[in-house]
C-alpha positions in Angstrom: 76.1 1.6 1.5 73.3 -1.0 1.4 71.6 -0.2 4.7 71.9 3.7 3.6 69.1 5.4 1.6 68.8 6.0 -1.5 68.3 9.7 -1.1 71.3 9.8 1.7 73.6 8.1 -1.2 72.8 10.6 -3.7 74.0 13.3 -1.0 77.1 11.8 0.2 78.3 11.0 -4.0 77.4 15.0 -4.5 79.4 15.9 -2.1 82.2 13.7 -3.4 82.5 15.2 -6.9 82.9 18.6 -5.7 85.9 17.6 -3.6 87.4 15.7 -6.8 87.3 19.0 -8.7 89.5 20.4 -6.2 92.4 18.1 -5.5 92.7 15.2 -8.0 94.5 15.1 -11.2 92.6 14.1 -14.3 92.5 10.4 -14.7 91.7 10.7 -10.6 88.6 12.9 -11.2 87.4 10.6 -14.1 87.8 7.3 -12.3 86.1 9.1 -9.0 83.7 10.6 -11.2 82.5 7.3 -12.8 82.7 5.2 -9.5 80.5 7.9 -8.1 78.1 7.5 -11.1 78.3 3.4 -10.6 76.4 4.2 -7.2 74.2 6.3 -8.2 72.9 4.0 -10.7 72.5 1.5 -8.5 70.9 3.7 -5.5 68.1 4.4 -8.4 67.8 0.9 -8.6 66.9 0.8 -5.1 64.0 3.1 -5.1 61.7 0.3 -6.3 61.8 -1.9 -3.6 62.0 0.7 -1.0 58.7 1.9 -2.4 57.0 -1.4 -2.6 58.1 -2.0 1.2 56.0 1.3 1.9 52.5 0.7 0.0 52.6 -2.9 2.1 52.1 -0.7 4.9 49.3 1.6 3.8 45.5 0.2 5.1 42.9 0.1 1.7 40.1 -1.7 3.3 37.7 0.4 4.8 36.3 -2.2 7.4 40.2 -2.6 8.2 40.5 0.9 9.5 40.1 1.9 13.0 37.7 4.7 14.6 34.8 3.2 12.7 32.6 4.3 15.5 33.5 7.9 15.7 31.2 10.1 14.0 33.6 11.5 11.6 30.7 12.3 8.8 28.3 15.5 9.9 26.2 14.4 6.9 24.6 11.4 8.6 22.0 10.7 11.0 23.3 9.3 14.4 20.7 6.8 15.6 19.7 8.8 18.3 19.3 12.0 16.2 16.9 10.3 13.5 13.8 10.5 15.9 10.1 11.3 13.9 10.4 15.2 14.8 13.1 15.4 12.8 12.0 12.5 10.1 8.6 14.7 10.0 10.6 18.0 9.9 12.0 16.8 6.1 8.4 17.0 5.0 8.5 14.1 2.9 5.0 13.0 1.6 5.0 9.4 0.0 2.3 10.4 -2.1 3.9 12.7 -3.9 7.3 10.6 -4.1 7.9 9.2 -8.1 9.0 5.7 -8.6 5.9 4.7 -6.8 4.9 2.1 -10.0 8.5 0.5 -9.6 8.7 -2.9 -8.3 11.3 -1.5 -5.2 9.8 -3.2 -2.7 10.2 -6.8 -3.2 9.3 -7.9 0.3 5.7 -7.3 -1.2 3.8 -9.7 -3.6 3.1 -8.0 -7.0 0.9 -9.6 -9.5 3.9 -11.5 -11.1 4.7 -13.2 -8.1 1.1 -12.9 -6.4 0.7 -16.2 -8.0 -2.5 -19.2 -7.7 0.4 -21.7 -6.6 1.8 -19.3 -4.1 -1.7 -18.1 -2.9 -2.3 -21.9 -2.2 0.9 -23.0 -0.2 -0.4 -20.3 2.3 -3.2 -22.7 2.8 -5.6 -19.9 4.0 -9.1 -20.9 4.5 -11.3 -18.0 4.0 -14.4 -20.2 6.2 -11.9 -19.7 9.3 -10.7 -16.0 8.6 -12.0 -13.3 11.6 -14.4 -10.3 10.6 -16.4 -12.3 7.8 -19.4 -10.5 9.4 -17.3 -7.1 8.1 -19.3 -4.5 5.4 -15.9 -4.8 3.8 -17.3 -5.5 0.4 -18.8 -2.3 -0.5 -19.5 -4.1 -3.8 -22.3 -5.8 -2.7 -25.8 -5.6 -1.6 -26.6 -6.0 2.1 -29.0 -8.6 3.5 -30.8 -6.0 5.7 -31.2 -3.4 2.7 -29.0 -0.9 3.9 -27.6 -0.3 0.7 -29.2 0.4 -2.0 -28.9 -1.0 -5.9 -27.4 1.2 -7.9 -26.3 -0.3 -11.0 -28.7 0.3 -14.3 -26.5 -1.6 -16.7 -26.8 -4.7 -18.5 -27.5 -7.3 -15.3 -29.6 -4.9 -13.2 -32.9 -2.6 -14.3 -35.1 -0.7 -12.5 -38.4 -2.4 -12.9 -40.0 0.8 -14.9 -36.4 0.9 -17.2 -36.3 -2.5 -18.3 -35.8 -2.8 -22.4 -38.7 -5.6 -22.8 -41.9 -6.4 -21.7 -42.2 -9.7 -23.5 -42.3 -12.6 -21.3 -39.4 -14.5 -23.3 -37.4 -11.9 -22.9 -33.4 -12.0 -22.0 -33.6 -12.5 -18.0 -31.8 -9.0 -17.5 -33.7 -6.9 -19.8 -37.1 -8.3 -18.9 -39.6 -6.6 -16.9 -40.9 -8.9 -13.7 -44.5 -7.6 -14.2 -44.5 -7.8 -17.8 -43.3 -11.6 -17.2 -46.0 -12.6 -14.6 -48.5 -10.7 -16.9 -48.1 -12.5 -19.8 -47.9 -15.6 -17.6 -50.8 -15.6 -15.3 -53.8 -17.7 -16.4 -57.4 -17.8 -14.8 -58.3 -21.0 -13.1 -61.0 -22.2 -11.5 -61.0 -24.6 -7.9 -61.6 -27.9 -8.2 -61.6 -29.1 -4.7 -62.3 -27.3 -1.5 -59.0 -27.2 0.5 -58.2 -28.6 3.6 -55.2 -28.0 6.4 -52.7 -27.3 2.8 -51.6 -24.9 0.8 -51.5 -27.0 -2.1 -55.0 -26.6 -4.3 -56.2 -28.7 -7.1 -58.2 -25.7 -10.2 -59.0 -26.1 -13.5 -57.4 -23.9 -15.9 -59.5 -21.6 -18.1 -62.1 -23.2 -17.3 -64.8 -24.1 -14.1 -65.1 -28.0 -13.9 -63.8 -29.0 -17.1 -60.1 -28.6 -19.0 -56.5 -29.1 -17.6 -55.8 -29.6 -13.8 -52.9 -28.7 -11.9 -52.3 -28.4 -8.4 -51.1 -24.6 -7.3 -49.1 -23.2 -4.4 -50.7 -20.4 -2.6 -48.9 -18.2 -0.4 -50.6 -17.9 3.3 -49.4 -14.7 5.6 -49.4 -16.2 9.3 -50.4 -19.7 8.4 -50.2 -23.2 6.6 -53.7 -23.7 5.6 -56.2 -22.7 3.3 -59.3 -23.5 5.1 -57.8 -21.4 7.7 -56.8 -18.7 5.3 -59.1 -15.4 3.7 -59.7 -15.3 1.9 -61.6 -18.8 1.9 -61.4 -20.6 -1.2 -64.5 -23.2 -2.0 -65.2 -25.3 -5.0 -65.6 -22.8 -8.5 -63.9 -20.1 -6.9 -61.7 -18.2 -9.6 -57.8 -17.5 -8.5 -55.1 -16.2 -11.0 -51.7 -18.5 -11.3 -48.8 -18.4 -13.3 -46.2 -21.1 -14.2 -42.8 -20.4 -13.0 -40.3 -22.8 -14.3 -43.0 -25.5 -14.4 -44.6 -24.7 -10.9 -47.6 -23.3 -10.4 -48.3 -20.8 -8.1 -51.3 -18.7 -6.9 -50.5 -15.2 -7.6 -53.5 -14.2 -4.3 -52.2 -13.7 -1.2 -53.9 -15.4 2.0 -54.5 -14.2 5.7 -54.3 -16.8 8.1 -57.0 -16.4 10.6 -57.0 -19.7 12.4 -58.2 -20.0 16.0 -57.6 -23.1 17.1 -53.9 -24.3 18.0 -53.0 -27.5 17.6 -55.8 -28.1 15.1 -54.3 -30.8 13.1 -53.2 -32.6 16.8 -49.5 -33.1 15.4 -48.7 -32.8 19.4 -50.4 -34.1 22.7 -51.0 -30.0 23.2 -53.3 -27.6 23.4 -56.6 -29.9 23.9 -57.9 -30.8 27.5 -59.1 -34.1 27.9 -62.2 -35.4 30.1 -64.3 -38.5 30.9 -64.5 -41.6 32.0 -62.8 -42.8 29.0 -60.5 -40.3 27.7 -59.8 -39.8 24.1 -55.8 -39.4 23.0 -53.8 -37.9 20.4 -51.5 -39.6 18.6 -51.0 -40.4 14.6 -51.7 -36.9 14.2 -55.1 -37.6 14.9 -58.1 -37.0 18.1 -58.7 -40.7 19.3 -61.8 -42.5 21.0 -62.3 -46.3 22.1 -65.1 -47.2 24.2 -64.4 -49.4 27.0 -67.9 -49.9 27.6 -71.0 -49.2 27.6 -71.6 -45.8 29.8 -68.4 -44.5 28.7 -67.9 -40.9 27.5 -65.1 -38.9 27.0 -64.2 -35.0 25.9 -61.6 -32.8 24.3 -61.7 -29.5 24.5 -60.2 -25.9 23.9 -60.7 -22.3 24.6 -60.0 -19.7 22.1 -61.2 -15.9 20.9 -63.6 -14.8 18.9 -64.5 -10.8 17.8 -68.1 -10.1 18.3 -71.0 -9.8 15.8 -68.8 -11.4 13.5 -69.3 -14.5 11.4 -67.3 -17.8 11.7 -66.7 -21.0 10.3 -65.6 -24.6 12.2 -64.7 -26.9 10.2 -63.0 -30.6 10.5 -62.7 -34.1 9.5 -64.5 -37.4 10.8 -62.5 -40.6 9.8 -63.0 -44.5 11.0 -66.1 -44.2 12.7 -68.6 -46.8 14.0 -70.9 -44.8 14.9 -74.0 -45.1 13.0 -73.4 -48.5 12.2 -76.0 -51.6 13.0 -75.9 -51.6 16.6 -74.2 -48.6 17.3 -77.8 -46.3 16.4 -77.5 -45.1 20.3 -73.6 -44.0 20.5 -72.4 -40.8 18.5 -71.0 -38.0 19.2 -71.6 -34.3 19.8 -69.4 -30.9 19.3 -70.5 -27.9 21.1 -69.3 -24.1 20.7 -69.5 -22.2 24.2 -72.1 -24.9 25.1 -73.9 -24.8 22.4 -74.3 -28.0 20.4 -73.8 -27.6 16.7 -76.2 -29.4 14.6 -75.4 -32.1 11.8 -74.7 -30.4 8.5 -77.9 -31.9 6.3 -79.8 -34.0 9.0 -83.3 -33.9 9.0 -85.3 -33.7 11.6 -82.1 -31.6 12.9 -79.6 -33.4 15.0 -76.9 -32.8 16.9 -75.3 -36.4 17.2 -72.8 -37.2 14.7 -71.9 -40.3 13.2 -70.8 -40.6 10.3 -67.2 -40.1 8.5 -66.8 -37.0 6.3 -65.9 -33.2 6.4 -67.9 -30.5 8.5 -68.8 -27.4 8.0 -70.3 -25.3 10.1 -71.2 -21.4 10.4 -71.4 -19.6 13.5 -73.3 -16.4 12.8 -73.0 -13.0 14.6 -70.9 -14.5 17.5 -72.3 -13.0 20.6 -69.4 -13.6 23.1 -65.4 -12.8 22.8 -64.3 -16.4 24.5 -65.1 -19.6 22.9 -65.0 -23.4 24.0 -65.4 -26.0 21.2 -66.0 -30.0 22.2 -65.9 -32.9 21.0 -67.7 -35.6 23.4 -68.1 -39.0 22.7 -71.1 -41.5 24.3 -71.3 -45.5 24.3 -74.8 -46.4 24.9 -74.7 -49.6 23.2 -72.0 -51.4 24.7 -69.8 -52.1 21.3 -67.0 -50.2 21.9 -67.6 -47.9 19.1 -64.4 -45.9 17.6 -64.0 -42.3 16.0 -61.2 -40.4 15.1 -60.9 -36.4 14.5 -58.5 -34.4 12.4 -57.7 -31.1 10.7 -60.2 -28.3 13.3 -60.4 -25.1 11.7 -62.3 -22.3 13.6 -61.8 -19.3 10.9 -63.6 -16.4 10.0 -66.5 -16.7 7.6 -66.2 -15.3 3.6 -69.0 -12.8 4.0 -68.7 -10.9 6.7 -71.1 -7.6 7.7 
C-alpha cells in the first residue's frame, strides 16, 4: 500500500466498505470497517510529504527559468524597435518633465559634491585649457570695446551720473573731471626741456615756490623739444597729482624731423672726411688726427614750405676754442647754408664752445633739407667735440 497513492487508497477502502455491508456479519463489518479506517488515517498522513516532494520541483527564480530570450512581454521595447522615430514619436520634452530639482542623476557633480578638494584632484590648469581666447564671459568688458558698459550701480557711473564731485570722494561715486578739477594746479617751467618728457615747473608761481618735476604726455614722440607745442622757460602748463605723481594735464605733438637724433644707434647719419666722426656712447664723435683733418655727418629730412622751424642740440667736451685751438671749430649747415653762432658778434658761423643751440629757420623755402655737422683741425692739436640730442622741430609761432 506504500508505493500506492494516497488518493488511489482512499478509492480501493471505499470500495471495500460497500462490499462489507453486503456479506459480513456484524463483528466482520466492524473489524473491516475499522481496519479500513486505520488506512485511511494513515494515507492522510501521507499527503504531506507527497506534497513537499512536489513544490521541490516547481522553479521560483526568475533568472532560473528558461525562454528568457523570447519576447513574451508586448509592453516592452525590443532593442531594435526603440530607434529615435519612435523615442521622438512619445513626445517627451525634458523641459517640461518634474523632478528636474532632484538630485537623480548622480553621475553629475552637484554643489554638495562639487567640492574645492575634489575640484583640485582634477589638477586642471585653467593657463593650459583650449579656447581662453573664447567671448565666453559675457560678464565682462572686451578689450577691443565691443561691448559696451552697462552697469550704473554702486562700482560703475556714467561720468555725468556720478553722486559726488568732490575730489575725496568714495572712488566709485566720484566724478573723474570733478577729481582732476579740484586737483589741477598752475605751474610755471623752470627749465627748458631737452630730448625728455620729464620737466622741472614751479608751482603757483613763475621762478619762485615749490618745484617738482611733471610727466607730459607726447603723441608720436619722446621728447619735448621735439613736441608742440614747445615749452621754454616761464611757460605756464596745468598739472595735477595723481597718487603723488605729477603729470602735465597738455597734450604734446611730436613733430621731430630728424631720426636718430639722440645717435642711440650707428643709423641714420652719413659720415664723411678724411677723418670721420663715429657714434657711439649715444653720442656724434670727432678726434683729429691731424692737422688738415675734417670730417662730416649728415642727414636728409623734410620740411613744409614757408613754414618756421627750429634746430636745436647739444655741444659737450669740446676743445675747440681753447688756447691753441683759435683756428679749429666747427660748422653746421642746413641745405648748405651755414647757421650762424647763437650770440656771436661780429656773426660767426664756427662753433666752439660747449652748450645748447638754438636756432630758427624762418619761412623754409625748399621741402628737402640736409643738416651738417663738419669738423676742421687747422692747428694741429687734435682737438675733440662731441654732439648729442638734434632736434629739427617746428617753430612756436607759426604764420
Amino acid at each position: 500500500m506504500a508505493g500506492i497513492a494516497p488518493k488511489r487508497i482512499l478509492t480501493l477502502r471505499t470500495e471495500k466498505i460497500r462490499q462489507a455491508k453486503k456479506n459480513k456479519s456484524l463483528q466482520e463489518k466492524v473489524d473491516f470497517l475499522l481496519d479500513g479506517m486505520e488506512q485511511i488515517v494513515q494515507a492522510l498522513m501521507h499527503l504531506p510529504q507527497h506534497t513537499r516532494s512536489v513544490a521541490s520541483s516547481i522553479v521560483t527564480d526568475h533568472g532560473s527559468l528558461t525562454g528568457l530570450t523570447d519576447d513574451d512581454h508586448e509592453q516592452y521595447l525590443l532593442d531594435a524597435e526603440h530607434t529615435k522615430a519612435a523615442h521622438d514619436a512619445l513626445g517627451i520634452d525634458h523641459g517640461s518633465t518634474s523632478g528636474k530639482a532632484d538630485d537623480d542623476h548622480t553621475q553629475y557633480y552637484n554643489a554638495a559634491r562639487h567640492t574645492k578638494v575634489v575640484h583640485d584632484a582634477l589638477g586642471i590648469d585653467h593657463g593650459s585649457t583650449s579656447g581662453k581666447a573664447d567671448d565666453d564671459h559675457a560678464q565682462y568688458i572686451l578689450t577691443n570695446g565691443e561691448r559696451a558698459y552697462t552697469g550704473t550701480g554702486v562700482g560703475f557711473k556714467d561720468e555725468d551720473d556720478m553722486a559726488s564731485d568732490l575730489a575725496d570722494a568714495t572712488a566709485s561715486q566720484q566724478s573723474i573731471v570733478a577729481f582732476v578739477t579740484a586737483k589741477r594746479r598752475l605751474a610755471y617751467v623752470k627749465t627748458t626741456p631737452g630730448l625728455t618728457n620729464i620737466v622741472a615747473v614751479y608751482l603757483d608761481t613763475d621762478g619762485a615756490g615749490e618745484e617738482v618735476n611733471v610727466i607730459c604726455n607726447i603723441i608720436g614722440g619722446s621728447y619735448l623739444n621735439a613736441a608742440q607745442p614747445m615749452l621754454q622757460d616761464g611757460d605756464p602748463i596745468i598739472v595735477v597729482n595723481i597718487a603723488g605723481t605729477w603729470y602735465c594735464t597738455n597734450l604734446f605733438l611730436d613733430t621731430d624731423l630728424i631720426e636718430n637724433g639722440g645717435f642711440d644707434s650707428d643709423t641714420e647719419w652719413t659720415k664723411a672726411g678724411t677723418c670721420q666722426p663715429t657714434i657711439s656712447g649715444g653720442k656724434l664723435n670727432w678726434t683729429s688726427t691731424g692737422i688738415g683733418a675734417y670730417g662730416t655727418a649728415y642727414q636728409t629730412f623734410n620740411l613744409i614750405k614757408n613754414k618756421n622751424y627750429v634746430v636745436r642740440f647739444t655741444v659737450s667736451d669740446s676743445t675747440f676754442g681753447m688756447e691753441g685751438f683759435e683756428n679749429s671749430y666747427f660748422e653746421v649747415a642746413i641745405g648748405g647754408e651755414k647757421l650762424i653762432v647763437p650770440g656771436s658778434s661780429p656773426s660767426s658761423t664756427y662753433f666752439q664752445d660747449d652748450g645748447v643751440y638754438e636756432i630758427e629757420i624762418a619761412d623754409a623755402t625748399y621741402t628737402s633739407y640736409t643738416i651738417a655737422f663738419t669738423f676742421y683741425d687747422n692747428d694741429g692739436l687734435a682737438p675733440t667735440c662731441k654732439i648729442d640730442d638734434v632736434v629739427v622741430a617746428e617753430a612756436r609761432s607759426q604764420k
